[in-house]
N, C-alpha and C positions, 0 to 999 in steps of 0.2 A: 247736800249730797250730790255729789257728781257722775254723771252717766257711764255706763257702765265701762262704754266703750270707747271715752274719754283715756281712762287707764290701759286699756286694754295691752299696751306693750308688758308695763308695770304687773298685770295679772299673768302675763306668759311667764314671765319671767319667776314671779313665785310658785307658779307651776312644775316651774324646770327644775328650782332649787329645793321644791320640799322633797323630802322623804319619805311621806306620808300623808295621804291626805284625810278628810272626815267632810259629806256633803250632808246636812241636813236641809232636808227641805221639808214647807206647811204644807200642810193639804188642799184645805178650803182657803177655795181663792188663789193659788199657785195652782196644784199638782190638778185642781177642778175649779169648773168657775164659781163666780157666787151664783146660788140657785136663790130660790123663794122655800123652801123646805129642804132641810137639813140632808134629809132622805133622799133627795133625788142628786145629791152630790157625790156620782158616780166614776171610780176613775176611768180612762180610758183604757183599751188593749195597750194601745201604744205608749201611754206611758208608764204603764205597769210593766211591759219586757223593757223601756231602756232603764227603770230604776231593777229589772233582774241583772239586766247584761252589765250595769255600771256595779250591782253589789256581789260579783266574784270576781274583780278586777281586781289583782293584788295590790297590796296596799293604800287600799281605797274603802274606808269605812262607810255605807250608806245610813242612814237614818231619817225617816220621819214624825213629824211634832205635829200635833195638832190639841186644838181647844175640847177634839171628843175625849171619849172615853177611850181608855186604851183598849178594851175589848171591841166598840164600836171601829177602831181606825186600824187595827190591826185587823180586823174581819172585811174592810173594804180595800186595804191594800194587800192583802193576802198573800205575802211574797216571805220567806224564809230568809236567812242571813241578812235582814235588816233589824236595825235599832229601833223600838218604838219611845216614842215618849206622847201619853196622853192626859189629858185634863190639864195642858197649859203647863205639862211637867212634873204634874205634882204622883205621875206612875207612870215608868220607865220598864220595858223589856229589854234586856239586852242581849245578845248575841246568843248566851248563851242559854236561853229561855227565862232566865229569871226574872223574875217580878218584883221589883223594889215601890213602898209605900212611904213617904216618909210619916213619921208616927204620930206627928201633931198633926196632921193633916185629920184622920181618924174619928179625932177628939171633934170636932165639927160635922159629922155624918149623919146625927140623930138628928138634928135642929135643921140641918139640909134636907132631909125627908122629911120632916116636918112641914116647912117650907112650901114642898113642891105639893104637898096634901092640899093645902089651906090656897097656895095659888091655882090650883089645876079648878078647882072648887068655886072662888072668886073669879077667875078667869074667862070661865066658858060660858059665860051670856053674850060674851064678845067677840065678832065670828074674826076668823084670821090669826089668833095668836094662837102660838105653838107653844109647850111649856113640857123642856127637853130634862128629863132628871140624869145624871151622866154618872151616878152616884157618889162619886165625889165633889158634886158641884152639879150647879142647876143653871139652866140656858133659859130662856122667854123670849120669844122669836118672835119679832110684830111686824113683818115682812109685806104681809098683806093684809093688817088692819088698813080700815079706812081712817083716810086722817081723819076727820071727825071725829073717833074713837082713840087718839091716839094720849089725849088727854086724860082719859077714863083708864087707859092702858098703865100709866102712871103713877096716878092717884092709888089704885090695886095695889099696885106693884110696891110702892113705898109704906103703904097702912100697913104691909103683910111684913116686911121686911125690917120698921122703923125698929124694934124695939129690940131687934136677933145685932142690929148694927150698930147702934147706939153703945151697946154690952160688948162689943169688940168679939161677938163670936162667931160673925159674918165679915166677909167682904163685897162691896158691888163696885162691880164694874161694867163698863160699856162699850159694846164694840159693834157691826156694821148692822140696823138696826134688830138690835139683843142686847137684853139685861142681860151678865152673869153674877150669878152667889156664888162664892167661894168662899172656904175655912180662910180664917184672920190669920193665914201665915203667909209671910215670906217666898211664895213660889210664883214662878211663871217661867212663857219660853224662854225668858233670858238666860235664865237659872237653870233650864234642863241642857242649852245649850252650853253653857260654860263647864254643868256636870259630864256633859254627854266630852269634849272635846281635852277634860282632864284628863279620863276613863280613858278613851282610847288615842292619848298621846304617848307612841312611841321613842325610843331612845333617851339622850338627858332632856327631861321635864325642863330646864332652864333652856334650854333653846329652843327658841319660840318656831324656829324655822324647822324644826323637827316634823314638827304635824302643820299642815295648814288646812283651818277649817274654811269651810265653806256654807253658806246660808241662806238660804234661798226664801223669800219672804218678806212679809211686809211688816207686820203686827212687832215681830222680838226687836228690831230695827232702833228704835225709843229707847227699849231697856238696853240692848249693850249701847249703845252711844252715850249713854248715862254712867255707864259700868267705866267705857273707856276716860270720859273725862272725870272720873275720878279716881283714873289708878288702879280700879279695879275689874278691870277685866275677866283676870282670867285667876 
């Protein structure tokens, strides 16, 4: 991947020609830094009015993606006429206040509360882990275990977990140190991006230079590079 500003004639340029653009940007770790508790990732004045003053600029879609919960990440950016997409995509607001679920995700909710019961419980003899229920999917923050513990952090984690994953009705996953549980489907930011960038693609759908999305982040980064070398993008 090539810096940004390597291209940078090549991005004016798709600038000039679109017709339309769409900026999603992540939250945690872009729009705030990484903290040590989930809570204290706070945005700033300043970047809350240029994501106001960039999402009533005409044809210019704003939206932000995050791993929270869509209640939790719409309550910390607190801004109107933006796109939310939360839980890594798997609940989406859009524009016009509506709240989209997709339906198998659902089917995974009891056994995710479950989950965060039976970890909050094994968990807290252990000082430093956080165990985040987002209720569509469960976080375990071990930020500020001590290494020593980080083994024990693990062993917990997997005894509680072996048998919901095994059955295909969990997913784990791992990102900057946090386990996530997720429903055994098919979602992430790749996915809310390419829904979020179909949704509000203007004029003929087959021309790509119609909308140009933009994407701000680290994590989705893997999944479309994936999506593109297989043709499927978008």
């Amino acid at each position: 991947m090539q810096h940004l500003l390597y291209n940078w004639s090549e991005i004016v340029r798709r600038l000039e020609s679109a017709k339309t653009l769409i900026l999603l940007v992540d939250y945690d770790g872009t729009m705030t830094p990484i903290v040590n508790r989930p809570e204290d990732a706070i945005l700033s004045d300043d970047a809350r009015n240029t994501l106001r003053l960039l999402s009533v600029l005409p044809n210019l879609t704003v939206g932000v993606i995050s791993g929270r919960s869509l209640r939790d990440t719409v309550s910390k950016v607190g801004l109107l006429g933006v796109v939310y997409a939360g839980n890594h995509g798997m609940e989406i607001k859009e524009l016009s206040g509506i709240t989209t679920i997709d339906p198998a995700v659902r089917l995974s909710q009891s056994i995710i509360h479950s989950l965060y019961r039976v970890l909050v419980k094994n968990l807290s003899q252990i000082e430093g882990v956080h165990v985040e229920y987002k209720g569509l999917s469960l976080s375990i923050h071990y930020r500020l275990v001590d290494e020593g513990m980080l083994h024990d952090v693990k062993r917990i984690f997997e005894d509680a977990t072996d048998i919901a994953q095994k059955a295909g009705d969990i997913r784990i996953t791992h990102g900057k140190k946090v386990f996530e549980i997720r429903p055994a489907v098919d979602i992430n930011k790749g996915n809310a991006v390419r829904i979020l960038i179909n949704k509000y693609r203007k004029g003929n759908p087959i021309d790509s230079m119609a909308l140009l999305p933009i994407y701000i982040g680290l994590v989705v980064y893997a999944e479309l590079k994936e999506r593109q070398e297989k043709g499927n993008l978008f």
